[in-house]
C-alpha positions in Angstrom: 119.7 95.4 73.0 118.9 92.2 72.0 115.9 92.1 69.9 115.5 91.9 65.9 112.9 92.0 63.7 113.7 89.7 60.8 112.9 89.4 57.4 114.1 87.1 55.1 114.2 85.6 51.4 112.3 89.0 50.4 112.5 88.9 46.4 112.4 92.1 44.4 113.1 92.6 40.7 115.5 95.2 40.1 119.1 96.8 37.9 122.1 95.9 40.0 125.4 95.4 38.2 128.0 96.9 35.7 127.4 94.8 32.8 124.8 96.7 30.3 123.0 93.8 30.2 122.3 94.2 34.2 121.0 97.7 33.6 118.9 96.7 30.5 117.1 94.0 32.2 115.2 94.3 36.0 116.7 90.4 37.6 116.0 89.2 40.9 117.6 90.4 43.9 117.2 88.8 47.1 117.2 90.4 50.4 117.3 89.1 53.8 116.3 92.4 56.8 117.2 92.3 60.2 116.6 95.7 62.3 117.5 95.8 66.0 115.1 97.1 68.1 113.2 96.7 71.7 110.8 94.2 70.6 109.7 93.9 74.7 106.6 96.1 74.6 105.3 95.3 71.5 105.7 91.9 72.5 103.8 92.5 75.9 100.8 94.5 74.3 100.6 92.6 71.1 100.2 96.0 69.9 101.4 96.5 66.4 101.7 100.7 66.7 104.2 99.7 69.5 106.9 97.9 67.2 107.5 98.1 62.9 104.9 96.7 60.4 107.2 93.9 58.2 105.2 95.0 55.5 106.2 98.2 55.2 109.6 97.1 56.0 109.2 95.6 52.7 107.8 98.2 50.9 110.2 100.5 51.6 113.2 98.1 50.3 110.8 97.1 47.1 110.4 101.2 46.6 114.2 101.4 46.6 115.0 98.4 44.5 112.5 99.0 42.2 113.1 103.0 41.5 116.8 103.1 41.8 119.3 101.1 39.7 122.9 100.1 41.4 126.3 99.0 39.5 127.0 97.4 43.2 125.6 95.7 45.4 127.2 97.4 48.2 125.4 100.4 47.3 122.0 98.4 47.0 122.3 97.2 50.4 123.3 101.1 52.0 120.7 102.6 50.3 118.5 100.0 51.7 119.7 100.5 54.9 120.1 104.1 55.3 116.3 104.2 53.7 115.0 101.9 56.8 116.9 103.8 59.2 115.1 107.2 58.2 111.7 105.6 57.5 111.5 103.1 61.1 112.9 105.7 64.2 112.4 102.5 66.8 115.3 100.9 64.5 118.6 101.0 66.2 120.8 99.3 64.1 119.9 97.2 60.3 122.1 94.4 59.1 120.9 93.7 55.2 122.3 90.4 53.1 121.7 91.5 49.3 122.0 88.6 47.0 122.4 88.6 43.3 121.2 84.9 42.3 123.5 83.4 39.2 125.6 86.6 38.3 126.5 86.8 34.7 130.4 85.8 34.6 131.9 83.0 33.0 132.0 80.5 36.3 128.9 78.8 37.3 128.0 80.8 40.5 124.8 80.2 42.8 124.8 83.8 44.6 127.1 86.8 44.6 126.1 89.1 48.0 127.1 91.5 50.6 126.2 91.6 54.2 126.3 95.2 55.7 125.5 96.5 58.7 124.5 100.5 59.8 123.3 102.0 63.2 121.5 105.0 63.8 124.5 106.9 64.8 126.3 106.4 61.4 123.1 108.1 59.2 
């Protein structure tokens, strides 16, 4: 299989990191989505109940980010990806980019992230 839904840039305030400052405080964390899936009927039909609505895609990573809090980021993104593996059935495999935009450490730093990938067969 070849197809992937993607979504990307998705913003979502949320407590990710060790300091206690990154638990006080919700900061932005980015995520970019990408579930493989058969995309050839849905595509045919332009029938929406045939593939995944991107919108609830999103919700369902803004519900975890939102109502969770993560030291990691690794944990973040496998929460977020073992959550859209139970929630989407047509979703073979997700591959999540989780991105932390200027991490508080003493180096000036654009993004800190972590790419992960899960199947269906590893939940």
């Amino acid at each position: 299989m070849a197809d992937w839904l993607i979504v990307s840039g998705l913003t979502i305030l949320s407590k990710v990191g060790c300091l206690p400052v990154e638990q006080s405080v919700p900061q932005p964390i980015e995520v970019d989505i990408a579930l493989e899936m058969d995309l050839r009927e849905v595509g045919k039909t332009d029938d929406l109940k045939k593939g995944v609505d991107y919108r609830k895609v999103c919700d369902v990573v803004r519900q975890v980010l939102e109502r969770n809090s993560f030291k990691l980021l690794e944990s973040a993104a496998y929460t977020i990806a073992h959550n859209l593996l139970q929630q989407f059935p047509k979703v073979q495999r997700v591959r999540i980019e989780v991105r932390k935009p200027h991490p508080p450490i003493p180096v000036p730093l654009q993004f800190a992230s972590v790419r992960m990938e899960l199947s269906r067969d590893e939940i």
